[in-house]
GUMI-258188 format. One record per residue: residue number from 1; x, y, z of N, C-alpha, C, O in turn. Coordinates in steps of 0.02 Angstrom, whole numbers, always signed. Atoms other than C-alpha are relative to their C-alpha. Last residue first. Example, Ala and Ser with C-alpha at 12.3 -4.5 7.8 and 13.67 -1.06 7.14 Angstrom:
2
node seq:2 nX:-42 nY:-59 nZ:-3 caX:+684 caY:-53 caZ:+357 cX:-39 cY:+55 cZ:+37 oX:-14 oY:+110 oZ:+45
node seq:1 nX:+45 nY:-59 nZ:+0 caX:+615 caY:-225 caZ:+390 cX:+45 cY:+60 cZ:+0 oX:+97 oY:+59 oZ:+33
This chain:
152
node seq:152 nX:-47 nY:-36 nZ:+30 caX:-3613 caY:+150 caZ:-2201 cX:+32 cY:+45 cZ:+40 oX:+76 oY:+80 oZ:+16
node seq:151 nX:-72 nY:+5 nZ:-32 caX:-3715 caY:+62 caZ:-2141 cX:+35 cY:+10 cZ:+1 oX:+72 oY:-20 oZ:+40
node seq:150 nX:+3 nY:-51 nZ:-45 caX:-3875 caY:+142 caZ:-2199 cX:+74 cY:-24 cZ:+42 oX:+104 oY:+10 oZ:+83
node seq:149 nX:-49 nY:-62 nZ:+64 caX:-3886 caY:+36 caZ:-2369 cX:+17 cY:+58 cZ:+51 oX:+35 oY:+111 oZ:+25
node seq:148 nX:-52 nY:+21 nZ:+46 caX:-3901 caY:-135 caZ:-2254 cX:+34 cY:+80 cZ:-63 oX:+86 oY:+95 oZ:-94
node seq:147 nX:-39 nY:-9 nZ:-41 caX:-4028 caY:-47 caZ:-2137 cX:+59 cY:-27 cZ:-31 oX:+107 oY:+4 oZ:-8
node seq:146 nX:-46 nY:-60 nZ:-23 caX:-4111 caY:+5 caZ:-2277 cX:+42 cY:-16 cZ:+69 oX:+76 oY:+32 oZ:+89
node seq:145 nX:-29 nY:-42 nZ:+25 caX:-4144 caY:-154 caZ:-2331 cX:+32 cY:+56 cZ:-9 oX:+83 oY:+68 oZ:-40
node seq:144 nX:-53 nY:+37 nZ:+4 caX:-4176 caY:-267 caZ:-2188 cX:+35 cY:+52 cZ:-65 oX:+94 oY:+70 oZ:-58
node seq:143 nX:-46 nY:-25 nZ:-52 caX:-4320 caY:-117 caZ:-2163 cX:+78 cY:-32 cZ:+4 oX:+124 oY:+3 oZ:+24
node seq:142 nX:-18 nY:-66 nZ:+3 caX:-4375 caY:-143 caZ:-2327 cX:+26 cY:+19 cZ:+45 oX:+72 oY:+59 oZ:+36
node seq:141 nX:-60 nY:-4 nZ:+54 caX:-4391 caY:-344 caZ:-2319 cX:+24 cY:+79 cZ:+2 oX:+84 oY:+82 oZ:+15
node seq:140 nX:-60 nY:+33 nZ:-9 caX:-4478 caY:-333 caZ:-2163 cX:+69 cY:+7 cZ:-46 oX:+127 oY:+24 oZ:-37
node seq:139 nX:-25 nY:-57 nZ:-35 caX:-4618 caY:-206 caZ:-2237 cX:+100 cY:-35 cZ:+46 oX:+154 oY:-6 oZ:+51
node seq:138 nX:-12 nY:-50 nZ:+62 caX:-4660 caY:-336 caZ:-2358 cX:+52 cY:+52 cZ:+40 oX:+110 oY:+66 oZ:+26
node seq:137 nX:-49 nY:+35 nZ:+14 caX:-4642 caY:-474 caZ:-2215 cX:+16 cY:+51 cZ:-62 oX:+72 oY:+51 oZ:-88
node seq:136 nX:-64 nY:-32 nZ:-63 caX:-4770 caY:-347 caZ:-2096 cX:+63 cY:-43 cZ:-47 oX:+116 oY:-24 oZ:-21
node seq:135 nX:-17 nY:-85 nZ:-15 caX:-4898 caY:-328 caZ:-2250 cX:+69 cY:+7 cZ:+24 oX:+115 oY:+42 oZ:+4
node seq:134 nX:-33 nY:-7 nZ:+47 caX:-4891 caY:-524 caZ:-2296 cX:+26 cY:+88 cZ:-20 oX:+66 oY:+115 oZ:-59
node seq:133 nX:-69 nY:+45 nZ:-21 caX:-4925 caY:-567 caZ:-2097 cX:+29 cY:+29 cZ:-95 oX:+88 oY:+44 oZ:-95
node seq:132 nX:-58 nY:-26 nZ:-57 caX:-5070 caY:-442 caZ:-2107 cX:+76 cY:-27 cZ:-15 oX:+125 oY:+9 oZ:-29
node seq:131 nX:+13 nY:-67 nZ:-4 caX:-5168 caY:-508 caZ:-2267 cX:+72 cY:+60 cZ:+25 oX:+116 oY:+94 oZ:-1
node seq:130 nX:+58 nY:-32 nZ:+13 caX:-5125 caY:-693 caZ:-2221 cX:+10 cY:+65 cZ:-10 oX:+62 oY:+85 oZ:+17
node seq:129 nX:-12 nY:-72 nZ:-13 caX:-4960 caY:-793 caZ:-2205 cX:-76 cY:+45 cZ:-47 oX:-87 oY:+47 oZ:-107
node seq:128 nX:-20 nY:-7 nZ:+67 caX:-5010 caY:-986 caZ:-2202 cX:+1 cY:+82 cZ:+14 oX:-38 oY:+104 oZ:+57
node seq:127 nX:+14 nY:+75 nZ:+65 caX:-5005 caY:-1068 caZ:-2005 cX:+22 cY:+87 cZ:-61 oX:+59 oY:+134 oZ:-48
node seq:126 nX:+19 nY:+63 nZ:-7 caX:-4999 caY:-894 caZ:-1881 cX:-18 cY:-45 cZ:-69 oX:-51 oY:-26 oZ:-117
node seq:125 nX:+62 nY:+3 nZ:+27 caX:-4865 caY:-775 caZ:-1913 cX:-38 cY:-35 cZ:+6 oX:-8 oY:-87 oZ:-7
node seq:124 nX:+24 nY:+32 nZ:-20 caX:-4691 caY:-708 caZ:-1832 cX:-72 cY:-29 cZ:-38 oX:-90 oY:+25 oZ:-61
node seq:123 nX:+58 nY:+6 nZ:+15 caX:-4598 caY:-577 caZ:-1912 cX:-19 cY:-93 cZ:+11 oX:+9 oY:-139 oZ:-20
node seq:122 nX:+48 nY:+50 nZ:+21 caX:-4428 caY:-533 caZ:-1821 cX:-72 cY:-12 cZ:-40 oX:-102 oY:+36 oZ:-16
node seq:121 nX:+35 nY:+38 nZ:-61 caX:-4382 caY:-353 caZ:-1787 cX:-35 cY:-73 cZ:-34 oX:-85 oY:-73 oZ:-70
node seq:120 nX:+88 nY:-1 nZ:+0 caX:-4279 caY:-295 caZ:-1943 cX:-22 cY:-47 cZ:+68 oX:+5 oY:-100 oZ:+85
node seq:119 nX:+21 nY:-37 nZ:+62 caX:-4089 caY:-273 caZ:-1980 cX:-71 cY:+18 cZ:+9 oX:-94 oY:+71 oZ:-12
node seq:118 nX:+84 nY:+8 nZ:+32 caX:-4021 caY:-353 caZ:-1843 cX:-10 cY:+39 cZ:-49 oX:+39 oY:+75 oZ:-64
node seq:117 nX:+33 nY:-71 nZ:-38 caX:-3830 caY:-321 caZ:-1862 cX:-71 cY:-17 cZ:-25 oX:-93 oY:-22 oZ:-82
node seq:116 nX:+19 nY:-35 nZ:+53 caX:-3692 caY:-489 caZ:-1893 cX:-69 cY:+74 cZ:+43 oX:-72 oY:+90 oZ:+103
node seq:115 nX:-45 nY:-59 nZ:-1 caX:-3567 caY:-527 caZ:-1768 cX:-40 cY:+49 cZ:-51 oX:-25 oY:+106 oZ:-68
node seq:114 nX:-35 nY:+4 nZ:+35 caX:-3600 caY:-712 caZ:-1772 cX:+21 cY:+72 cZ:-5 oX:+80 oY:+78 oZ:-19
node seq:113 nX:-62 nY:+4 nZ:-22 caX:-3659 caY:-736 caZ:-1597 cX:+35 cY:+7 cZ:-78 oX:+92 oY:-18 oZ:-73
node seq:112 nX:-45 nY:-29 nZ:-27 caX:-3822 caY:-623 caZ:-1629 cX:+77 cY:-32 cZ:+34 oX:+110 oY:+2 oZ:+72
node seq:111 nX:-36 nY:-54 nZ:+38 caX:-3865 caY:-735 caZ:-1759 cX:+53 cY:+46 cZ:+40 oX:+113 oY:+53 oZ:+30
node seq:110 nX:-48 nY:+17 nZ:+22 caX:-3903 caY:-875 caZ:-1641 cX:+49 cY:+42 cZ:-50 oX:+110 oY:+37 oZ:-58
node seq:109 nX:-45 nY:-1 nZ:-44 caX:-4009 caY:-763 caZ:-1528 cX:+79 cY:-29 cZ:-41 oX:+135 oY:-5 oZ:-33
node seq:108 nX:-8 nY:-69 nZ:-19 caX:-4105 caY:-724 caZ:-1679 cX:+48 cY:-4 cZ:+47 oX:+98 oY:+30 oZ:+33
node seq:107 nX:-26 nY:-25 nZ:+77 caX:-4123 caY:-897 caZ:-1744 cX:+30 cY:+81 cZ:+25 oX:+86 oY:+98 oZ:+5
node seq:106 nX:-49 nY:+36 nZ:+15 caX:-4193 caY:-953 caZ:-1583 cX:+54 cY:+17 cZ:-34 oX:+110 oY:+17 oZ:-9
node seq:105 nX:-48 nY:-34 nZ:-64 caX:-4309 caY:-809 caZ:-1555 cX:+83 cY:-39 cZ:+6 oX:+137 oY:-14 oZ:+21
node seq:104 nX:-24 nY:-68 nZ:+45 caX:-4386 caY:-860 caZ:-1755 cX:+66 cY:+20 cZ:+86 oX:+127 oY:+30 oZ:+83
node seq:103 nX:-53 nY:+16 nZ:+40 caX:-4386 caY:-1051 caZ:-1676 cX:+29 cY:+76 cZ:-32 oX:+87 oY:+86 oZ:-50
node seq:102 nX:-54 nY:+3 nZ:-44 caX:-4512 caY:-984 caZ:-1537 cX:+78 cY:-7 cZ:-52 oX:+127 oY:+29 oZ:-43
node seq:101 nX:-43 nY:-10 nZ:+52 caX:-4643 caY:-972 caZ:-1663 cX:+80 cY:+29 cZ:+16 oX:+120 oY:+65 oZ:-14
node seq:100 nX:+25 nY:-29 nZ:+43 caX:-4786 caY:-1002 caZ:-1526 cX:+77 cY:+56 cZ:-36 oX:+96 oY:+110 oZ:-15
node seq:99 nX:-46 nY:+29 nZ:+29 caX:-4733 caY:-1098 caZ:-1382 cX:-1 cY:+34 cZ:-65 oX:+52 oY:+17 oZ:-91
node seq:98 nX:-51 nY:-9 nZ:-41 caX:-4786 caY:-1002 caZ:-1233 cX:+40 cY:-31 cZ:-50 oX:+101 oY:-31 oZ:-41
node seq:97 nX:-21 nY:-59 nZ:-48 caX:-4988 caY:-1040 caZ:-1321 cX:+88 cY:-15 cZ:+58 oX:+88 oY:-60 oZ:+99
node seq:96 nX:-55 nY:+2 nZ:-32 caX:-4970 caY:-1174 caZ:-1446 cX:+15 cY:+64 cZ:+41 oX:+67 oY:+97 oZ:+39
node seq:95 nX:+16 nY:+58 nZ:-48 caX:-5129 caY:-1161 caZ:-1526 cX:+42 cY:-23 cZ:+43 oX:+18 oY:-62 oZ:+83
node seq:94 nX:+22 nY:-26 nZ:-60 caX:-5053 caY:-1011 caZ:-1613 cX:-33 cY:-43 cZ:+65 oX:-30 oY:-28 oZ:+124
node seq:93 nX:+90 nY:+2 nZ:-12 caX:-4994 caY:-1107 caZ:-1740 cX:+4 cY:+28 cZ:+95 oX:+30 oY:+13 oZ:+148
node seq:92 nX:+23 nY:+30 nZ:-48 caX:-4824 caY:-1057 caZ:-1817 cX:-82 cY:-7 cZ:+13 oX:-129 oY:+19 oZ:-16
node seq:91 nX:+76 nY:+16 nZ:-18 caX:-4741 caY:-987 caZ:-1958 cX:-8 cY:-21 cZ:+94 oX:+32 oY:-14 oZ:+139
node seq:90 nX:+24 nY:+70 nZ:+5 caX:-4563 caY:-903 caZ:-1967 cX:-88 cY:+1 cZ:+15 oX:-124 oY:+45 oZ:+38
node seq:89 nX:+72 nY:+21 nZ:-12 caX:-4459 caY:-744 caZ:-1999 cX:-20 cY:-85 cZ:+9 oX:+16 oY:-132 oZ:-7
node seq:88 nX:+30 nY:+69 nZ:+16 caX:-4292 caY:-701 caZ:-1970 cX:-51 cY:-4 cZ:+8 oX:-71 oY:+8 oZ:+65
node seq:87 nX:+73 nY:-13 nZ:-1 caX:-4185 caY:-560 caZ:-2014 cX:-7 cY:-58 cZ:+26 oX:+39 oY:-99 oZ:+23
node seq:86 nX:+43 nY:+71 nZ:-24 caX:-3999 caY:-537 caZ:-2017 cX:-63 cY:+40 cZ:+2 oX:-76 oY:+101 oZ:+4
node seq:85 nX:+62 nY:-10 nZ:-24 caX:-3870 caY:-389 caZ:-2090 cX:-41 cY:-69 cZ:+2 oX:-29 oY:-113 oZ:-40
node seq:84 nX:+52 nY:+1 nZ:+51 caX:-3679 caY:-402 caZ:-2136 cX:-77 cY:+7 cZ:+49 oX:-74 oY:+17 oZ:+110
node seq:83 nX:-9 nY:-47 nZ:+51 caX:-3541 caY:-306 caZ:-2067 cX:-53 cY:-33 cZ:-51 oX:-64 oY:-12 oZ:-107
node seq:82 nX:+19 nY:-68 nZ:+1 caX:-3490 caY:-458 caZ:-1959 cX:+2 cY:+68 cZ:-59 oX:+50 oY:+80 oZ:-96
node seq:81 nX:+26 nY:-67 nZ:+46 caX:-3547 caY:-604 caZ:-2024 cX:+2 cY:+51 cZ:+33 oX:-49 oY:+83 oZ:+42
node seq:80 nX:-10 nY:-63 nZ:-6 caX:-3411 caY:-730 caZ:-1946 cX:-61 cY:+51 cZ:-33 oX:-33 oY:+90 oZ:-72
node seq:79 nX:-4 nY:-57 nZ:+86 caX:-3478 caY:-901 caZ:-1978 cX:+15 cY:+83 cZ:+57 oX:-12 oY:+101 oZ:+109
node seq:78 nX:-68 nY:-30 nZ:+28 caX:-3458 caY:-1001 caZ:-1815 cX:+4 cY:+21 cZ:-47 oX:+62 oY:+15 oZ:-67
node seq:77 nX:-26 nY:-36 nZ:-57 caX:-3637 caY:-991 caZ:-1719 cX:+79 cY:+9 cZ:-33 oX:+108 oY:+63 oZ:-24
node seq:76 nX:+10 nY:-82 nZ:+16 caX:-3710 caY:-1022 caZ:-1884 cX:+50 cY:+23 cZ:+51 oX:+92 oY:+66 oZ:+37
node seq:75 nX:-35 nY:-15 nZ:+23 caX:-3665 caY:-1226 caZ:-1869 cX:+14 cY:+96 cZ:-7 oX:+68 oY:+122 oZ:-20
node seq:74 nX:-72 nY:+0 nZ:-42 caX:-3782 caY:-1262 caZ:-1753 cX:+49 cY:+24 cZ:-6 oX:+78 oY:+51 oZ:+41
node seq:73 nX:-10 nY:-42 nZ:-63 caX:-3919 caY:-1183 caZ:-1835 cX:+63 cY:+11 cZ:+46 oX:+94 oY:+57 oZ:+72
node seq:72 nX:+7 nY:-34 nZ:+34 caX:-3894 caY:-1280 caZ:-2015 cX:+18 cY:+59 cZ:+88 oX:+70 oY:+89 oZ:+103
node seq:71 nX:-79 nY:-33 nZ:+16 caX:-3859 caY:-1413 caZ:-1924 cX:+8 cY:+48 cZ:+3 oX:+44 oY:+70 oZ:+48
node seq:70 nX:-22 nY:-48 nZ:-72 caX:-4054 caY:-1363 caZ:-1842 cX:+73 cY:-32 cZ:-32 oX:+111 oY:+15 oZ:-18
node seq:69 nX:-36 nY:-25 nZ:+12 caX:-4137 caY:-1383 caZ:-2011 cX:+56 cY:+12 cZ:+82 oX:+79 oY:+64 oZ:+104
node seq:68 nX:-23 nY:-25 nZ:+53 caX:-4211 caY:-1511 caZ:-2058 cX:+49 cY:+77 cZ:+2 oX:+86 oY:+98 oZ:-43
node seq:67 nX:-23 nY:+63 nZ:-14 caX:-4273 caY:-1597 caZ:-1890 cX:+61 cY:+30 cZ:-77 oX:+120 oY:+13 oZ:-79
node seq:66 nX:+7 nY:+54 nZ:+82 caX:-4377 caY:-1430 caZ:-1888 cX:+84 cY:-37 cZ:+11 oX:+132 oY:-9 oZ:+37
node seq:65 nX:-33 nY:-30 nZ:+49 caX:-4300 caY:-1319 caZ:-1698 cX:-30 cY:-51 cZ:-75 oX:+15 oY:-90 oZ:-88
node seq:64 nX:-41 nY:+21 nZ:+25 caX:-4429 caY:-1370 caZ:-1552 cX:+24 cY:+40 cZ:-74 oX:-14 oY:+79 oZ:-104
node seq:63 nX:-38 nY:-53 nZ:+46 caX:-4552 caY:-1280 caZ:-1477 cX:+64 cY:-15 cZ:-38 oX:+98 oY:+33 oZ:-55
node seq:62 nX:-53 nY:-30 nZ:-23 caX:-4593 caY:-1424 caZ:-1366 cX:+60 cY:+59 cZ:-15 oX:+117 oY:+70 oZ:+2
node seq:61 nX:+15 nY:-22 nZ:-64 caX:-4756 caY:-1440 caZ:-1414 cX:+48 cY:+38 cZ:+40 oX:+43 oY:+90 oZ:+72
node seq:60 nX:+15 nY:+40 nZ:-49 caX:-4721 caY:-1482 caZ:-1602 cX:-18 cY:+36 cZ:+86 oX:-30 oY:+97 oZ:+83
node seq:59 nX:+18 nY:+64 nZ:-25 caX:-4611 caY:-1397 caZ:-1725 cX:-3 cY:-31 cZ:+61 oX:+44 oY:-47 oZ:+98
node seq:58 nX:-24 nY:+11 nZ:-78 caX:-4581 caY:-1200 caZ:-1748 cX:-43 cY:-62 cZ:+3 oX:-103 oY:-55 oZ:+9
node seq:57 nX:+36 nY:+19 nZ:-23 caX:-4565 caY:-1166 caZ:-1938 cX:+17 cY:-9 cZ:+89 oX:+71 oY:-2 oZ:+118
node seq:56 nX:+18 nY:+57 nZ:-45 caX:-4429 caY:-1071 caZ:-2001 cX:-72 cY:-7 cZ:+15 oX:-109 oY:+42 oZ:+8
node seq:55 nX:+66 nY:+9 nZ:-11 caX:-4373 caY:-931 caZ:-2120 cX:+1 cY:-48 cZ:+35 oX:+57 oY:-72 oZ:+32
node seq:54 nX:+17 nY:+68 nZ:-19 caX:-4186 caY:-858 caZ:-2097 cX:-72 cY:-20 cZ:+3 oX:-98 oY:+10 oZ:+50
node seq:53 nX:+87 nY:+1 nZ:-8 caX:-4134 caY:-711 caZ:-2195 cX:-19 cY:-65 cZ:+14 oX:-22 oY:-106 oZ:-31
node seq:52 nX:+20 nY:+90 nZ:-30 caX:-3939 caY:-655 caZ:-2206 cX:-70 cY:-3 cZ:+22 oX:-93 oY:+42 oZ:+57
node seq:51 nX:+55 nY:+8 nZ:-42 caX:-3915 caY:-497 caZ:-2302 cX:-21 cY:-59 cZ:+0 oX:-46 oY:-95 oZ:-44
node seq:50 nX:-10 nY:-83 nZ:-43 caX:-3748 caY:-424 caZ:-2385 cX:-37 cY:-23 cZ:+43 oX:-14 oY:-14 oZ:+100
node seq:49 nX:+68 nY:-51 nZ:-17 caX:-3718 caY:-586 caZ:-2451 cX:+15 cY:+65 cZ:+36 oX:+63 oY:+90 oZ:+65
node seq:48 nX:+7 nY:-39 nZ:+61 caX:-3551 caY:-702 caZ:-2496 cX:-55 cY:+69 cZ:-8 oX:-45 oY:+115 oZ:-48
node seq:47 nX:-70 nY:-19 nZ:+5 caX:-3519 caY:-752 caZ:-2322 cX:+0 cY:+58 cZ:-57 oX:+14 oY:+118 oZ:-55
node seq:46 nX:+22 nY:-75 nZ:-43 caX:-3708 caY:-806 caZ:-2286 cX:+66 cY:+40 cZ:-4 oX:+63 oY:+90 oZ:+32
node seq:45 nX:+41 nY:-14 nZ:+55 caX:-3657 caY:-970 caZ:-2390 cX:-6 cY:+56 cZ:+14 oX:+16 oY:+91 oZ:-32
node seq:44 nX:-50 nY:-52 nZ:+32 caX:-3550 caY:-1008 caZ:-2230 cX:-22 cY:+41 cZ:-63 oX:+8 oY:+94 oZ:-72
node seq:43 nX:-7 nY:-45 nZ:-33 caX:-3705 caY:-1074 caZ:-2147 cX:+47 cY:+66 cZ:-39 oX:+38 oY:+126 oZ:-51
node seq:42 nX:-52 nY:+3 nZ:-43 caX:-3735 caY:-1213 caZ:-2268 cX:+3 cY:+75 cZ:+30 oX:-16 oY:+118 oZ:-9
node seq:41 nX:-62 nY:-35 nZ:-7 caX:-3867 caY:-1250 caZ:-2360 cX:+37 cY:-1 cZ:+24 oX:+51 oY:-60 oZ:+38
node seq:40 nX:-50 nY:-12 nZ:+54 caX:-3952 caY:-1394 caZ:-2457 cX:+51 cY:+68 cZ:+16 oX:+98 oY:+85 oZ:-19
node seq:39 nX:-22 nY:+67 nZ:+28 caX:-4070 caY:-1453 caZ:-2311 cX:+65 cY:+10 cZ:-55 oX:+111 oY:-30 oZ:-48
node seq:38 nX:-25 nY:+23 nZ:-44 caX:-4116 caY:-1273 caZ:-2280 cX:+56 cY:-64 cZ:-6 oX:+117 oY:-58 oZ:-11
node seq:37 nX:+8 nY:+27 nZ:-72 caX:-4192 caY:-1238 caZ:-2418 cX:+72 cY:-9 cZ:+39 oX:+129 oY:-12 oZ:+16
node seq:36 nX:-56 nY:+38 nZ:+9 caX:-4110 caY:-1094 caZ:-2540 cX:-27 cY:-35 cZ:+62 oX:-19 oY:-9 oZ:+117
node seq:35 nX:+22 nY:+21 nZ:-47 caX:-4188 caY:-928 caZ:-2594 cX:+17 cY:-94 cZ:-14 oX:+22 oY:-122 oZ:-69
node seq:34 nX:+1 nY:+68 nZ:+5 caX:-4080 caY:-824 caZ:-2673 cX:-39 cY:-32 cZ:+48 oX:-32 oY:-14 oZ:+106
node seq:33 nX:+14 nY:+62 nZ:-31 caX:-4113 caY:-633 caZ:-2697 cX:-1 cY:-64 cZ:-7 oX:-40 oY:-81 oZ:-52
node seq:32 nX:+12 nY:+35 nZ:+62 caX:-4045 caY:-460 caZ:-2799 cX:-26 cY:-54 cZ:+76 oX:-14 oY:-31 oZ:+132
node seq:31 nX:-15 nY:+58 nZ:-46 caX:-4121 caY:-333 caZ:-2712 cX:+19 cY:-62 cZ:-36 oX:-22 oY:-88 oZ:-74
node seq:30 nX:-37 nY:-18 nZ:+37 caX:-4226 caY:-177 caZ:-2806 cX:+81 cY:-54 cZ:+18 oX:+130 oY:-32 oZ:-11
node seq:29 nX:-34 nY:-30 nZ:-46 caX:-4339 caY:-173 caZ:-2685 cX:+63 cY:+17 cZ:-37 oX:+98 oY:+65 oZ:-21
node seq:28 nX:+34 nY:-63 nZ:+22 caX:-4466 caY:-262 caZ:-2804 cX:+39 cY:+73 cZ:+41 oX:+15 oY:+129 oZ:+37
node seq:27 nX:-1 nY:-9 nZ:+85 caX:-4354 caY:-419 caZ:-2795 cX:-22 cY:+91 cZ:-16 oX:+10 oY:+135 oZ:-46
node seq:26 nX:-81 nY:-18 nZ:+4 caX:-4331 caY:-388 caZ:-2608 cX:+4 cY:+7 cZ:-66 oX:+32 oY:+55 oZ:-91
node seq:25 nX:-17 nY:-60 nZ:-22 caX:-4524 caY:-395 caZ:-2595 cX:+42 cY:+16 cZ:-33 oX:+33 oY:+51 oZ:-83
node seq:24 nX:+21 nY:-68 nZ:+49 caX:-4538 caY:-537 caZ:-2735 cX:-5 cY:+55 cZ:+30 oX:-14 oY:+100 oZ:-10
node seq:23 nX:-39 nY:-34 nZ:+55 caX:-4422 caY:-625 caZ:-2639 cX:-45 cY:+38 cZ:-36 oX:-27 oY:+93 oZ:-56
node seq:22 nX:-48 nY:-42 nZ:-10 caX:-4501 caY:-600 caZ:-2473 cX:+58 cY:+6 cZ:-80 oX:+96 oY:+50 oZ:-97
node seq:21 nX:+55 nY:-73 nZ:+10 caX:-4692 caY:-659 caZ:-2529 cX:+72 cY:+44 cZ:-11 oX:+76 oY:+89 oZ:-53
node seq:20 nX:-4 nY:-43 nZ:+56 caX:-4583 caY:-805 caZ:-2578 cX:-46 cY:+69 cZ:+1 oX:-65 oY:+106 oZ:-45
node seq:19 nX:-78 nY:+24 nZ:+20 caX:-4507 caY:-851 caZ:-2415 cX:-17 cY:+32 cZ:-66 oX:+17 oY:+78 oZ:-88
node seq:18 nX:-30 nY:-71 nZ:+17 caX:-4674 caY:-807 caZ:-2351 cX:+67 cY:+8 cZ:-16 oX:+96 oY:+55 oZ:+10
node seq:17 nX:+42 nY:-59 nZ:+12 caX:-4751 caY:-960 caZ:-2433 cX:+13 cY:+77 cZ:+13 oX:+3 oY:+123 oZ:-27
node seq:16 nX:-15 nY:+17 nZ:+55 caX:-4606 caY:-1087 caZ:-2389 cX:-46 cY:+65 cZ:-61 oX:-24 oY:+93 oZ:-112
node seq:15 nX:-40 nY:-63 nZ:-3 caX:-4661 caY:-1039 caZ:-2232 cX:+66 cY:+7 cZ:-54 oX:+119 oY:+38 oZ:-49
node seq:14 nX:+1 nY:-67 nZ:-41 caX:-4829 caY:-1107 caZ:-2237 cX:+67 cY:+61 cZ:+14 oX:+66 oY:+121 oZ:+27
node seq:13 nX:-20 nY:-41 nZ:+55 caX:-4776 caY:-1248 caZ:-2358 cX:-26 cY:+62 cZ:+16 oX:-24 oY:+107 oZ:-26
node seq:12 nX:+115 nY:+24 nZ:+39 caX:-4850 caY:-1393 caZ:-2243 cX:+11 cY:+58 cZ:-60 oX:-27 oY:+54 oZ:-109
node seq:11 nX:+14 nY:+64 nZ:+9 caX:-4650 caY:-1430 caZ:-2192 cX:-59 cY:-13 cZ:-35 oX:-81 oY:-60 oZ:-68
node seq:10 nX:+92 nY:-40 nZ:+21 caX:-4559 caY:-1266 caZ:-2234 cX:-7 cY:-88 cZ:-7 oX:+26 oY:-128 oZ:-40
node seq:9 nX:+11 nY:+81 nZ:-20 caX:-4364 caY:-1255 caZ:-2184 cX:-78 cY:+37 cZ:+10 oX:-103 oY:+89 oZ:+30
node seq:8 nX:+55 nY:+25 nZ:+5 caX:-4286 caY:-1089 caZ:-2272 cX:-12 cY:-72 cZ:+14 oX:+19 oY:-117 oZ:-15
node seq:7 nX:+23 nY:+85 nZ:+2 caX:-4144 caY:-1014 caZ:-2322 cX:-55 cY:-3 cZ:+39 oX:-73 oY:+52 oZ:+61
node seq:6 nX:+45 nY:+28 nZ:-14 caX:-4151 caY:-829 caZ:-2389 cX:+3 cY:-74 cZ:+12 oX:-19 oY:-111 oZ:-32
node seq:5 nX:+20 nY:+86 nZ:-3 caX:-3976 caY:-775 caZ:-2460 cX:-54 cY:+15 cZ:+40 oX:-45 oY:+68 oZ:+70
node seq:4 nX:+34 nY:+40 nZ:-42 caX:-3985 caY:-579 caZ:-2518 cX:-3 cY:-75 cZ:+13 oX:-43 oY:-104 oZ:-23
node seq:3 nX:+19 nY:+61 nZ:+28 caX:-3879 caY:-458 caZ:-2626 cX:-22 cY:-46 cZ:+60 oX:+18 oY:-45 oZ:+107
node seq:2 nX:-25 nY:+49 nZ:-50 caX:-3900 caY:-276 caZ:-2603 cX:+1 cY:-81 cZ:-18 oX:-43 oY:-100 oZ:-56
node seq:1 nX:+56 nY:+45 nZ:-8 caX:-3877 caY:-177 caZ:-2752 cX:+17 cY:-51 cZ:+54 oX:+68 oY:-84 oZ:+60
């Protein structure tokens, strides 16, 4: 059984929202899962897991990292996960054309210095996760999954 951290920075509760669409995926995946703001984690936490899962918001004009979590970012770049699997989803508002949920590309680049193995192409969404956006984070979780039981 794979076991999963999920942290999470959610300011209007948009991505605090697919944070739980994704545990009850992973739940229904058979997955055990923690989900764990931001504010209260720590990077190294991702040590114990098979599957590292970053949610975010993308704050303001300047595509900026949430005020809440970018330690949290800084700090990733030295955790070792190799041999484990990453994801990251986040919200955003589309009203922000060039800036639009930039923090997920963030997160992604920062993973790739820890050693760990995408698992799933980002999921991006506008404001509260609709219809679509709760299809592609379902389907997220399953691909982070088999690529975690396929490593082998």
């Amino acid at each position: 059984m794979a076991r999963v951290l999920l942290v999470y920075a959610s300011l209007t509760g948009n991505t605090r929202a697919g944070a739980e669409i994704l545990e009850e995926a992973f739940t229904n995946l058979g997955a055990e899962i923690d989900l764990m703001e931001s504010y209260a984690a720590d990077p190294f936490d991702y040590e114990d897991y098979d599957v590292c899962v970053v949610g975010t918001y993308t704050y303001g004009t300047d595509a900026d990292l949430p005020d809440e979590i970018v330690d949290f970012y800084e700090e990733l770049e030295d955790v070792d996960l190799t041999d484990k699997v990453y994801g990251v989803f986040g919200s955003g508002d589309e009203f922000y054309v060039g800036q639009y949920c930039l923090c997920v590309d963030y997160f992604e680049e920062q993973f790739e210095k820890t050693g760990a193995v995408k698992g799933a192409t980002g999921v991006k969404y506008n404001l509260d996760p609709q219809e679509e956006a709760v299809a592609d984070l379902q389907n997220f979780a399953k691909e982070l999954i088999e690529k975690y039981e396929n490593m082998d």
